[in-house]
N, C-alpha and C positions, 0 to 999 in steps of 0.2 A: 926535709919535707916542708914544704909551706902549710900552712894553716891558716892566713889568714885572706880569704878570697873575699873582698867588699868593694863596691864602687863610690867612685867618686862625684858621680855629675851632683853638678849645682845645681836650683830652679834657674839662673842666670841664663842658662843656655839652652832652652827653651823660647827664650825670649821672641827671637827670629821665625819660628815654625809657628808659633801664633799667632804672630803677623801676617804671615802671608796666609796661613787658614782664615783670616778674621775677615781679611782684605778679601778672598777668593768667596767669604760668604757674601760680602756687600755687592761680589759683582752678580750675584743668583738671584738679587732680588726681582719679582716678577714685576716687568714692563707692561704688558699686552699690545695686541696690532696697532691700536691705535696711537700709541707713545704716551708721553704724560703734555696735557697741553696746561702750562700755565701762565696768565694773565700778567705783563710786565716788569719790568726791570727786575731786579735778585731776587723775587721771589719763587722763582724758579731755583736758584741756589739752596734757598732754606727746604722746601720741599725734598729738593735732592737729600740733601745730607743727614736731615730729619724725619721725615717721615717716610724715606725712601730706604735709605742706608742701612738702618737700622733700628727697629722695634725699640729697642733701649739701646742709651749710648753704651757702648763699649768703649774698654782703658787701649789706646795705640797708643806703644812704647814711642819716646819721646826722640830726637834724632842720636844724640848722644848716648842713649842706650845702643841704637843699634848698631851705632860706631863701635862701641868696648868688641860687640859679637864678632863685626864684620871686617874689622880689621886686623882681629886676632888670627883669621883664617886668611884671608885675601890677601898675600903678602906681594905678588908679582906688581912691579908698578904699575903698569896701565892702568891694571883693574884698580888698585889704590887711587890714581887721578882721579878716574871716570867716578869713582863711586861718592866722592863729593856732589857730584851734578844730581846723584840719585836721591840722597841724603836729602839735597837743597827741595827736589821734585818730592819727594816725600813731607818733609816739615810745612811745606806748602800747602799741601792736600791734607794734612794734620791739621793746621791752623784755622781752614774753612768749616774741615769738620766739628771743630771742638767750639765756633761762633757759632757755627748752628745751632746747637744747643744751649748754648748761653746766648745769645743775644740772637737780635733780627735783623737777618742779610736784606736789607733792603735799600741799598743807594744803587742806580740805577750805572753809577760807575763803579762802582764794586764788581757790579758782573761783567761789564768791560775788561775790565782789570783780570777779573779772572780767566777770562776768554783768551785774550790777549795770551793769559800764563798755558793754559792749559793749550793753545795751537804750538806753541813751543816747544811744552813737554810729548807732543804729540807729533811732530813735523820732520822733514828728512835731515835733518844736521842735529839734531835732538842728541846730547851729550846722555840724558836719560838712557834714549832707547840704546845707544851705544854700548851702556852699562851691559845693558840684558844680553843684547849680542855677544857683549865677549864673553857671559857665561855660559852662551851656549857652543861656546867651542870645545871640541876635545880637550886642550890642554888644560880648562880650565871647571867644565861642568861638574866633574864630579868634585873639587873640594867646594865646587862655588854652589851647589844644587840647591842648600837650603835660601840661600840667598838670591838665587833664579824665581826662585818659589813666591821668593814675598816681591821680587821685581815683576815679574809677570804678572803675579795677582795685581797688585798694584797701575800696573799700563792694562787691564783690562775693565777696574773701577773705570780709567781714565777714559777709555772707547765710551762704555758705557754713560758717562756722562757726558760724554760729545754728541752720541748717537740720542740723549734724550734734551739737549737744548736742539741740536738741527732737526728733530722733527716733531716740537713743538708747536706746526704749523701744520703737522701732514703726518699721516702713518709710519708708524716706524718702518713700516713693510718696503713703504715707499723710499728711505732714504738711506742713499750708499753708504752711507757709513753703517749700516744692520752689516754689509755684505763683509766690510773689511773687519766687524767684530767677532766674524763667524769664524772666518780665516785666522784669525790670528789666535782663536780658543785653539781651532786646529791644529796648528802649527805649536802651539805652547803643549798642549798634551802630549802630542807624539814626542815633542824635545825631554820633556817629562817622562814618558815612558823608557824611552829609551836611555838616559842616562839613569834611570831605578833601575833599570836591567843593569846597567854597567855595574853600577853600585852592589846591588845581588851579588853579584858574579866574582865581584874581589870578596865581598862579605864567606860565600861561601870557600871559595878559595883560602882566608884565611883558616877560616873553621877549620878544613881541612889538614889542618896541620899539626891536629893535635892528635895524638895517636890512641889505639884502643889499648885499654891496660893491658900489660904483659907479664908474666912469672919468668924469673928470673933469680936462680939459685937462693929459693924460697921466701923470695919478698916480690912484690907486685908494683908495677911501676906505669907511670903513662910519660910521653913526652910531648912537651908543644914546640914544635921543630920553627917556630915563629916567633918565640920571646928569647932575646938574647942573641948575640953570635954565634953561639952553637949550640942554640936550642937550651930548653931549661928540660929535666927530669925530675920528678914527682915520683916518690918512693912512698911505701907503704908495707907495714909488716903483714896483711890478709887484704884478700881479692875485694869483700864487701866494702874496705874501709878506702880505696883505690877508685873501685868505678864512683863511690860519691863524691870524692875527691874530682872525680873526672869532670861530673856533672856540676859541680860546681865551679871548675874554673871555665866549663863553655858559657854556661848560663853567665859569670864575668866578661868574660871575653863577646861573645853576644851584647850586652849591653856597653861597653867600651866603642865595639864596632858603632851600634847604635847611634850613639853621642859623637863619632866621628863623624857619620856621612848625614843624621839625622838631628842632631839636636838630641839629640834621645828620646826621640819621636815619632818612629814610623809611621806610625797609625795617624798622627796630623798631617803628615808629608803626603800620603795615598791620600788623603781626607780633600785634601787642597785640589788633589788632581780631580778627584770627584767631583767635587764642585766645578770645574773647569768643564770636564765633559756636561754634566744636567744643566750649566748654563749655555753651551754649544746647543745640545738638543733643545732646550726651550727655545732660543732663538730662529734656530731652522723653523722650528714649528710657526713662530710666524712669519717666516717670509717665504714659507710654502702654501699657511693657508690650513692647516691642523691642527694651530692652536687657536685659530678665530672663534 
C-alpha cells in the first residue's frame, strides 16, 4: 500500500503561463476609435510601453528563464531552431519595455530602429511567426500549448502596437491593420480552444483509469491501470480507508496532469484565452461603430 501521495511542482514552472497571461493582459488594454495619436519621433514608443502597457510595470521573465521551461518540453528539432528566433523576438520586446520605464525613448532613430524590428517580427518569412505555426500543428500543440500561449499572446502585443503607430494619423477604425488584428485574435482562440479540448480529452482519459475500489477476499483495493506496466494496485484492510486512498491519489494525479499540459495552471491558461476573446470583442466594437 503506498502512503505517500504528494506533488512535486516547483514555482519554476509556472514561469511560462504568466507570461503569456501577462502578455495577453497588455494586449486588452483599451485603444478607442480614434487610436492613440502621438506627436513625434519615440515618443510614441514610451507612451506605448508606459502608460499604455501597463498601470505598473510588471517582472517579464528574462529570456533565459524561458529557455530552462521551453526547452525542457520542446524537444523535436525544428521547434528547438525556430524557437531561438522567438526568444530573440521576445528579449527585444523585453528590452523596450523595461527602457520604458527607466529611461526616455526619445531619439527619433530609436523608433526607426524599432519599426524596422518589429516589420520583421511581423512580415511573411518572420522565423517568429514560424515558431507559432509549428505549434499549432497536431504533432506539436498539445505538448507545445503552454508555449503557444505566451507566442500568440506576445505576436498580438505585436499587432497591437503596429496597429497604434499606423494609425497615429487616422482612426483606428480606419486602418487595416484593426482588420488583420481581429483575425488573428480569431483564429488564435479557436486554435486555443480546440487544442484545450484535446488536452481535456487525454486529461480525462487518463483519470479514467483508475478504477473504483473493490472487495476482494476481505481487503479493498483500487487500481490505476496507468501507472507502471501493469498497472499499480492500492490495497487496504477497510472500504473507508480505500476510497480516501482513492481520492487522494486522483486529486495527485489531477495535478501531475496539471503541470503537464498546464504548468500547473489551468485557470492562467483559460485566463489568457479570455483575454484573447474581450480583446477580439473590444476591437470589433470599433470597427463596427459600438464602441464609439
Amino acid at each position: 500500500m503506498e502512503t505517500n501521495l504528494t506533488s512535486t511542482a516547483s514555482g519554476s514552472d509556472t514561469t511560462i503561463i504568466d507570461s503569456a497571461l501577462t502578455m495577453a493582459q497588455f494586449a486588452g488594454f483599451a485603444l478607442g476609435p480614434e487610436g492613440l495619436i502621438v506627436a513625434g519621433g519615440a515618443a510614441i514608443l514610451q507612451t506605448i510601453f508606459h502608460s499604455l502597457l501597463s498601470s505598473e510595470q510588471k517582472t517579464i521573465p528574462i529570456a533565459e528563464q524561458l529557455d530552462k521551461v521551453l526547452t525542457s518540453e520542446l524537444t523535436a528539432e525544428k521547434i528547438r531552431e525556430s524557437l531561438a528566433s522567438f526568444k530573440q523576438t521576445y528579449a527585444w520586446f523585453r528590452e523596450y519595455y523595461e527602457n520604458a520605464w527607466n529611461e526616455d525613448l526619445d531619439d527619433s532613430a530609436e523608433l526607426k530602429d524599432f519599426e524596422a524590428n518589429l516589420n520583421l517580427a511581423l512580415g511573411p518569412n518572420s522565423n517568429f511567426l514560424f515558431f507559432i505555426t509549428l505549434l499549432e500543428d497536431p504533432e506539436y500543440d498539445v505538448v507545445g500549448f503552454t508555449a503557444f500561449l505566451l507566442g500568440a499572446s506576445l505576436h498580438i502585443v505585436l499587432l497591437k502596437v503596429d496597429l497604434i503607430i499606423k494609425s497615429s494619423s487616422r482612426q483606428v477604425k480606419n486602418t487595416p491593420a484593426l482588420q488583420v488584428l481581429i483575425d488573428t485574435l480569431g483564429e488564435y482562440v479557436d486554435q486555443a480552444n480546440n487544442t484545450n479540448t484535446k488536452i481535456q480529452g487525454e486529461i480525462s482519459k487518463r483519470i479514467g483509469q483508475v478504477t473504483d475500489v473493490q472487495q476482494n477476499n476481505g481487503s479493498y483495493s483500487f487500481t490505476d491501470k496507468g501507472k507502471g506496466p501493469n498497472g499499480t494496485v492500492y490495497n487496504y484492510n477497510d472500504e473507508e480507508s480505500a476510497k480516501i486512498g482513492r481520492e487522494a491519489a486522483l486529486e495527485l494525479l489531477q495535478a501531475q496532469l496539471n503541470l503537464k499540459y498546464y504548468h500547473g495552471r489551468p485557470d492562467k491558461a483559460q485566463a489568457t484565452i479570455n483575454e484573447w476573446k474581450s480583446t477580439k470583442t473590444q476591437y470589433e466594437g470599433y470597427k463596427d461603430g459600438s464602441n464609439n
